[in-house]
C-alpha positions in Angstrom: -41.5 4.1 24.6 -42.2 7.8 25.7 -45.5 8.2 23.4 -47.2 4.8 23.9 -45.9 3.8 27.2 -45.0 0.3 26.4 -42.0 -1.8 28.2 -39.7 -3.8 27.5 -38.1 -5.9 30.6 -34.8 -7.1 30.0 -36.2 -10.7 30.5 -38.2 -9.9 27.3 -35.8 -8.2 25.7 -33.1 -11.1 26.1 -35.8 -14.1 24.9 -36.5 -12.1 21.9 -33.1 -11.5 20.7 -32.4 -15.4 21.3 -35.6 -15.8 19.6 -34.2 -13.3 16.5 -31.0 -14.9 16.2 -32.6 -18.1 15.6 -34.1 -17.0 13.1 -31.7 -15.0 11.1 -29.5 -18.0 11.9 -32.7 -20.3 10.0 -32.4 -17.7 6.8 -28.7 -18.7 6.5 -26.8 -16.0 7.6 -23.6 -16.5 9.7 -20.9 -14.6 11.4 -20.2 -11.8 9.2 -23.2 -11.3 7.1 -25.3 -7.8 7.1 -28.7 -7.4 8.1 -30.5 -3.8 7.6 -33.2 -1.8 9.2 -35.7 0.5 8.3 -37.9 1.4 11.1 -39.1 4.3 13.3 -38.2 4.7 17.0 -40.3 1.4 17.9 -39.9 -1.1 20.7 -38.9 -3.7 18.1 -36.0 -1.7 17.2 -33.8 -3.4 20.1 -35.1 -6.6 20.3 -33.9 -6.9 16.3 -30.5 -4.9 16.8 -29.7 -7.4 20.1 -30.3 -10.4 17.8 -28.0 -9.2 15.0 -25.4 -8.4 18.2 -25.8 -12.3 19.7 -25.3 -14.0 15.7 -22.4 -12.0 15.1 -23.9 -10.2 12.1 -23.0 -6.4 11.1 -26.7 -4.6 11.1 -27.3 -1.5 9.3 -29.9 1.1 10.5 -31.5 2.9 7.8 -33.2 6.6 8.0 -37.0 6.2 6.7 -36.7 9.7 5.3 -34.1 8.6 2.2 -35.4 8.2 -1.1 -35.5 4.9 -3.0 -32.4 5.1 -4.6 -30.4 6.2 -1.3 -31.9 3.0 0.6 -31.3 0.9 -2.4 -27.4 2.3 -2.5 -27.2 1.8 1.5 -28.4 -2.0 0.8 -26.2 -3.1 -2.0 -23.4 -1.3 -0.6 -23.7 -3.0 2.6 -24.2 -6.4 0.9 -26.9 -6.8 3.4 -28.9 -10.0 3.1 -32.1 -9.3 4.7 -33.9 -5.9 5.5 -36.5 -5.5 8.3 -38.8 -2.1 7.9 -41.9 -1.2 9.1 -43.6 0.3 6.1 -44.3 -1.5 2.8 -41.2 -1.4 0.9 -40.8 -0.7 -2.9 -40.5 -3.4 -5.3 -37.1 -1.9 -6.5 -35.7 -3.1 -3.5 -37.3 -6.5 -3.5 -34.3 -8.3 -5.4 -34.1 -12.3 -5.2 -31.0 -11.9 -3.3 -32.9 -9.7 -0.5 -35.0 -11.1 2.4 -38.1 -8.5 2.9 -39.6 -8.2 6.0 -42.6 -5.5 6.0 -45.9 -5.0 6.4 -48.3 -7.4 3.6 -44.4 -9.2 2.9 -43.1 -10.9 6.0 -43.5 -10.4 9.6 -40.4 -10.7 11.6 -42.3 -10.6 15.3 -44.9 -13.7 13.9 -41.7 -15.9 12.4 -39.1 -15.4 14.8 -42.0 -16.5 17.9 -41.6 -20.3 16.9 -38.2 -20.4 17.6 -36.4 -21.0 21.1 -36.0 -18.2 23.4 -32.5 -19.9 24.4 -29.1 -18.6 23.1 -28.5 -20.0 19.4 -25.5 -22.2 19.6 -22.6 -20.0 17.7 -23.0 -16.8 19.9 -20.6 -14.2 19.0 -20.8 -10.5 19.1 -21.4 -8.3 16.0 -21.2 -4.7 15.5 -23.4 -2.1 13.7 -21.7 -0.9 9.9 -23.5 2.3 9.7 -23.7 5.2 7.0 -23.0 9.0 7.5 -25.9 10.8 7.2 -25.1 12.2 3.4 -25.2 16.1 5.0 -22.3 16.6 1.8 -23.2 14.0 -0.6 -23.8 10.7 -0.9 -23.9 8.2 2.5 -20.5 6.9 3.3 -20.3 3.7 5.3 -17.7 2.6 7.6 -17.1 -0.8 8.0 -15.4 -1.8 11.5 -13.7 -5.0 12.5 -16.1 -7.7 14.2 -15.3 -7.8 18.0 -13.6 -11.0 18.9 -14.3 -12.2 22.5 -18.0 -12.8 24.0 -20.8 -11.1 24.3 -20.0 -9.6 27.9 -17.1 -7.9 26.5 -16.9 -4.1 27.7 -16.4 -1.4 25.0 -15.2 2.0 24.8 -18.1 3.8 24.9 -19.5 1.9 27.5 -16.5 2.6 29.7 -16.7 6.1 28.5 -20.4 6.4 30.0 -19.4 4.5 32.9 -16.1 6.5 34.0 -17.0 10.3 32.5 -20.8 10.2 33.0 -21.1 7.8 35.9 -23.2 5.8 34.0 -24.5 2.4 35.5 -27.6 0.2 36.2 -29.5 3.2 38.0 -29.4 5.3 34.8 -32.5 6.2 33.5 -31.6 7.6 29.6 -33.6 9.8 27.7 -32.8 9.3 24.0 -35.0 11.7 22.1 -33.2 11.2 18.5 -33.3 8.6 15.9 -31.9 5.4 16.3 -31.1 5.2 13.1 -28.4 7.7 14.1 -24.9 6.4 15.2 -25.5 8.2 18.6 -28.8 7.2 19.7 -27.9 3.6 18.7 -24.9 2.8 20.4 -25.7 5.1 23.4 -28.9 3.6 23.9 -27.0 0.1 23.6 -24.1 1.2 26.1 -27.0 1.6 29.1 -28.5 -1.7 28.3 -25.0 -3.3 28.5 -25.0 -1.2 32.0 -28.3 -2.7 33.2 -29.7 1.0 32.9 -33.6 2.2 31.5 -33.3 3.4 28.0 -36.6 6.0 27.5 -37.1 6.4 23.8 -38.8 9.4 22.4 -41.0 8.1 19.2 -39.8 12.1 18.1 -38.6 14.8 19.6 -40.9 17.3 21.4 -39.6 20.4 23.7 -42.0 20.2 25.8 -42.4 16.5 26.2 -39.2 16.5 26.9 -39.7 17.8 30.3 -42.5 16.4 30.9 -40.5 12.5 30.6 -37.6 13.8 32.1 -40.7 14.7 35.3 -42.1 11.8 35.0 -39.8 9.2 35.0 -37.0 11.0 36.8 -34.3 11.0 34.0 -30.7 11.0 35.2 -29.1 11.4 32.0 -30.0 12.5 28.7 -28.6 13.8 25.4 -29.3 16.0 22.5 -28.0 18.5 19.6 -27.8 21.8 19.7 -30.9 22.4 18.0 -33.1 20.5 20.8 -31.7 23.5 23.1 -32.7 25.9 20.9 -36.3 24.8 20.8 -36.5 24.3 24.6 -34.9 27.2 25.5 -38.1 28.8 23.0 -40.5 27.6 25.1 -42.4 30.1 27.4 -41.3 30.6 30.5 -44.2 29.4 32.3 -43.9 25.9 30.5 -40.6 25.9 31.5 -41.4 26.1 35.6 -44.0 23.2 35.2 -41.7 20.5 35.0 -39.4 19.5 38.0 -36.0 18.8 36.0 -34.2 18.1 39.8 -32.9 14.0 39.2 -31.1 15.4 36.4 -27.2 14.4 36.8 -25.8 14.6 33.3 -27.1 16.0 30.0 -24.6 15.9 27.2 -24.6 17.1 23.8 -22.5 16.0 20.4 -23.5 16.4 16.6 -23.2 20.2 15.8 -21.3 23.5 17.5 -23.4 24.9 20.0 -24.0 28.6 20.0 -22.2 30.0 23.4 -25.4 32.1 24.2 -27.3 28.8 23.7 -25.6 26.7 26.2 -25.3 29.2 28.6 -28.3 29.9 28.5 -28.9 26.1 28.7 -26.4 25.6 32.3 -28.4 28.6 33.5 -31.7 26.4 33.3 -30.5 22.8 33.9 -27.3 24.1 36.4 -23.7 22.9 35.6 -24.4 19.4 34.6 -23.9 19.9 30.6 -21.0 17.6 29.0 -20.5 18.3 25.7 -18.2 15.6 22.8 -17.1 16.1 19.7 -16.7 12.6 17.1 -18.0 11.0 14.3 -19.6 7.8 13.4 -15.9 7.0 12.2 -15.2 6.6 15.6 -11.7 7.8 14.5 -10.7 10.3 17.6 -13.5 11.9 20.2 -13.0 15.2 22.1 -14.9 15.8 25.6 -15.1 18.7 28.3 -17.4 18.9 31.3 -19.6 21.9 32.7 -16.9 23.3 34.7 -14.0 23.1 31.6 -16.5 24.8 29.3 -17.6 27.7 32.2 -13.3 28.2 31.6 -13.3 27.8 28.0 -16.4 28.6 26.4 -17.1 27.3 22.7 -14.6 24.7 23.1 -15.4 21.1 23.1 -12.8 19.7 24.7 -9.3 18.3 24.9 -8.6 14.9 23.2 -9.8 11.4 24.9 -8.9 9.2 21.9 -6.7 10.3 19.3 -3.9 12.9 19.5 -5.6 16.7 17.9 -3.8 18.1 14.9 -5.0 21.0 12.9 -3.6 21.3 9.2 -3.4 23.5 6.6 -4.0 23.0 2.9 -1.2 21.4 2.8 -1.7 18.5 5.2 1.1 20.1 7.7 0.5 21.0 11.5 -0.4 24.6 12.0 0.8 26.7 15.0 -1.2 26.7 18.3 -4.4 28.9 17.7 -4.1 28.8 14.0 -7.2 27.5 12.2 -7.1 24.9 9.6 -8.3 21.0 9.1 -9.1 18.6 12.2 -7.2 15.6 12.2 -7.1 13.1 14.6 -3.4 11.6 14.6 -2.9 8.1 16.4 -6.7 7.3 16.5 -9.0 4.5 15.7 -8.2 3.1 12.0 -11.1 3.8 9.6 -12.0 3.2 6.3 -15.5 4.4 3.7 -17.0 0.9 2.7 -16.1 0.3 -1.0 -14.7 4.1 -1.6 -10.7 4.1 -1.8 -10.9 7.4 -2.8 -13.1 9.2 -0.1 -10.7 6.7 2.2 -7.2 8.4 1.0 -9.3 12.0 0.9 -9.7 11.6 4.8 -6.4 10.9 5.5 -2.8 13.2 4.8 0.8 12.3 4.4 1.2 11.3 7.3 -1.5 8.8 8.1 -4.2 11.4 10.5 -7.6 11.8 9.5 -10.1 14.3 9.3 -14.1 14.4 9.1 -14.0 17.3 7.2 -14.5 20.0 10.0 -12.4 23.2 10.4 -11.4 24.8 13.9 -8.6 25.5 16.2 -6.7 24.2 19.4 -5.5 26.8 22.2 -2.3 26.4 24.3 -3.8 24.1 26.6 -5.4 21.4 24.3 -8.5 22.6 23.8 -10.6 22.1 20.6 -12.7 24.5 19.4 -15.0 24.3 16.3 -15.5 26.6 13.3 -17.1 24.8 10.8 -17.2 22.3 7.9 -14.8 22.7 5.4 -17.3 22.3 2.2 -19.4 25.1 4.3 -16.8 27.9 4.2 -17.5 31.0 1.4 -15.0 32.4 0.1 -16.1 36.3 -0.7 -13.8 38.6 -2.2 -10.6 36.3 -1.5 -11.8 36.3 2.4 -12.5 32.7 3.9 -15.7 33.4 6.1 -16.9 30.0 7.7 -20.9 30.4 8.4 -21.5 29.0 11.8 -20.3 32.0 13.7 -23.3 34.5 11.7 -25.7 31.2 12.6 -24.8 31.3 16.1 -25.6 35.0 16.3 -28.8 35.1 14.5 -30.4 31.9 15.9 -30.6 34.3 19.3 -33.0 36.5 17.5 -36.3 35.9 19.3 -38.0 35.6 16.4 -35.8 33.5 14.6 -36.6 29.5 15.1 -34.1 28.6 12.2 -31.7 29.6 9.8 -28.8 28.5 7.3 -26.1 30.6 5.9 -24.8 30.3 2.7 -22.7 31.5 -0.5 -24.6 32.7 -3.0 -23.2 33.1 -6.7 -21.7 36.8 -7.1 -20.2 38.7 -10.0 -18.1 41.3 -8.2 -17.4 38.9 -4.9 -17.6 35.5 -6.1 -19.5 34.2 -3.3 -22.1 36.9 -1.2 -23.6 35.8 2.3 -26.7 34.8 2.4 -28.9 34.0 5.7 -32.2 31.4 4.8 -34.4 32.3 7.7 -36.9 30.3 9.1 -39.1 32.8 12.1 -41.0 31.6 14.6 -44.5 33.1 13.2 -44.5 33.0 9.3 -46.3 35.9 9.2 -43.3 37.9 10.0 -41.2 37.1 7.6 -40.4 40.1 5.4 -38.2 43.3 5.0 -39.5 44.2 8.7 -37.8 41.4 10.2 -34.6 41.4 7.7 -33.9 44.9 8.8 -34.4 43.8 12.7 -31.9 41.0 12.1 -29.4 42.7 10.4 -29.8 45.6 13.3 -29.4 42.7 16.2 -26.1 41.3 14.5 -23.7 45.3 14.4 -21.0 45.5 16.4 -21.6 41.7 17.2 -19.7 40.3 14.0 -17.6 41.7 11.3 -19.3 43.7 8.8 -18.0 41.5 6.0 -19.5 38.4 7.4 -22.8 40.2 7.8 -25.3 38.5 5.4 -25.7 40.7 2.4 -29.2 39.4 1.7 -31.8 37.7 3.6 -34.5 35.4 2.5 -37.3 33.4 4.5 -38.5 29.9 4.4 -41.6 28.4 6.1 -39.1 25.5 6.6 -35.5 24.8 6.3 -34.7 21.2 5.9 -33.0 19.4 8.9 -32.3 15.8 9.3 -33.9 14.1 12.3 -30.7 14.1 14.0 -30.8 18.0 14.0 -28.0 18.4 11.4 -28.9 20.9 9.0 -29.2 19.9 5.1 -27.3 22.7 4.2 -26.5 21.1 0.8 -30.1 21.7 0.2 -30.6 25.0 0.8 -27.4 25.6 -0.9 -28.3 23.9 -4.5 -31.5 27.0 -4.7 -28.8 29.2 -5.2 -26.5 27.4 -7.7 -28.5 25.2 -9.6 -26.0 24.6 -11.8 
């Protein structure tokens, strides 16, 4: 654990998930069942995810930020049985059918410490059911198969690491997200299948971030775009303090990056910066190394599982270099826990599915990202996605944060607005709106250029880095 400094060996680590497994076996659940999780980054968090892994159980990681009703809809959705948090946890969610362990209720560490630190008797290997992180709506959880075979079995992302990002037991991981997330989680979990050191970041700091990657010579690590952004703000002289030298892979997934930001980023860290493109879905992934991207800028990548297709309205294949729908046509099989509906609206006619992100492929395979389709504005009949006027006004030096949005129009139907979040609060005003709107002519299109510009102290992001545009967006239609 990066901010306390406590270890776990993997002696420990496989007595107490023998130790866990017992005991979830004692509670009654079996090969199939669904346990959930509510904790911060903690050194617990394995031990319990591990155990759910060796009993065969699906375990569902939970974000501490969600409301009351969006943990109790995750819960009963899952049908999970027990639920293991680190904070007291509301009586609403203490239902007969529910097994509570939190603080003043139960306490997992002290119960599962009388029970044998051998393998329980039934081992077989589970799988996380995890929810999308409700950026558009309500979560959406996908369901896989259980694995059949033991608990050695290799997986795909483990052979991913292993073959594209030489991972192995030498790696030393920095994971400065939280594991909650379907990244973090099963990234984390493919280096301790490897043997590797998993460094866990209670939350993520810039310049901590050096400072670990210093200290305990970090050979791989990965973040979101926004983590860039906020190290790339640090002052220079910060910046030269920290020897960054046993880096050998930093890779990045979850949002587009700006192009100025990640080549700003391979100027700093050299051209060691992988970049994928997937979903918790798992229904396709994308992936391009330093060198591809120095030749394609923007893009992220050619297909690895899945065959790209990019579709129009109408759920046909658009030309080469047209933009339109991301589908992902001979992938993984996928399907929204208890949702038909949001099921058949992820799939077309002919069977490919899409996460609901908008972009384009170029003669030679290569992916590039625009958007999400429920982000797009549509301002005087022109389609005008806003990524591309966030890319170009994050660069603002004063600028820490911003979200683009539509706003209700009479003559338009939808005007561009840019939600700014600066650096020093005390700058926000018609100064600064004036000095963005100079920094972005002759660098995009005059009608995607914001026609308004408001400030906020600051915008809402999930702790994965994703932007809760919905959010910002429902100021502005409140209807």
């Amino acid at each position: 654990m990066a901010g306390t400094g406590e270890t776990v060996t993997y002696a420990e680590l496989d007595a107490r998930s023998n130790q866990g497994a017992h005991l979830l076996r004692s509670l009654g659940l079996r090969r199939g069942d669904g346990i959930a999780l509510m904790l911060e980054n903690h050194a617990r968090f394995f031990e319990i995810v591990w155990a759910a892994q060796r009993a065969g159980l699906y375990y569902t990681c939970i974000s501490t930020r969600l409301a009351v009703p969006e943990i109790a809809f995750i819960i009963a959705d899952s049908g999970s049985r027990v639920l293991i948090a680190s904070s007291p946890v509301s009586s609403v969610l203490a239902t007969p059918a529910l097994k509570v362990f939190a603080p003043a209720q139960r306490d997992f560490v002290a119960e599962r410490s009388r029970f044998p630190e051998t393998p329980i008797a039934d081992e077989a290997p589970g799988i996380d059911m995890l929810y999308s992180s409700g950026t558009t709506g309500r979560p959406k959880g996908i369901r896989p198969a259980l694995p059949e075979g033991g608990l050695d079995q290799t997986n795909a992302l483990t052979e991913f690491g292993r073959s594209n990002y030489g991972m192995d037991a030498d790696t030393i991981f920095l994971s400065p997200a939280p594991l909650y997330h379907s990244a973090p989680l099963r990234w984390c979990m493919a280096v301790q299948k490897l043997g590797g050191t998993v460094i866990v970041m209670e939350k993520f700091d810039a310049e901590a971030v050096l400072a670990l990657i210093d200290r305990y010579r970090v050979t791989h690590a990965q973040f979101v775009p926004t983590h860039f952004i906020r190290m790339l703000k640090l002052p220079e002289e910060v910046r030269r303090l920290h020897d960054l030298s046993s880096l050998r892979v930093v890779y990045h997934a979850a949002a587009p990056c700006p192009v100025e930001v990640k080549q700003h980023m391979m100027d700093w860290f050299g051209p060691i910066i992988h970049e994928f493109y997937a979903g918790t879905e798992a229904n396709g992934l994308t992936a391009i190394g330093p060198d591809e991207w120095l030749t394609h800028p923007g893009s992220v990548g050619r297909a690895i599982w899945g065959r790209l297709e990019i579709c129009g309205e109408d759920g046909e294949p658009l030309p080469v270099g047209d933009t339109g729908a991301i589908h992902f046509a001979d992938g993984p099989a996928f399907e929204y826990h208890n949702d038909p509906e949001k099921t058949a609206a992820s799939k077309n006619r002919h069977g490919w599915t899409t996460l609901g992100d908008v972009g384009h492929v170029d003669a030679e395979g290569y992916l590039y990202l625009t958007d999400r389709q429920s982000f797009m504005i549509i301002s005087g009949g022109v389609n005008i996605y806003p990524q591309e006027i966030e890319d170009a006004i994050i660069t603002h030096p004063k600028v820490a944060d911003v979200a683009v949005i539509g706003a209700p129009d009479a003559e338009m139907g939808e005007r561009v607005v840019a939600v700014v979040q600066p650096t020093d609060w005390a700058d926000a005003g018609p100064a600064l709106a004036a000095e963005i709107m100079a920094s972005l002519e002759g660098r995009i299109g005059r009608i995607k250029q914001p026609r308004q510009i408001d400030f906020d102290p600051d915008l809402p992001r999930h702790p994965t880095g994703k932007l809760l545009k919905r959010l910002v967006r429902t100021r502005y239609w409140p209807a």
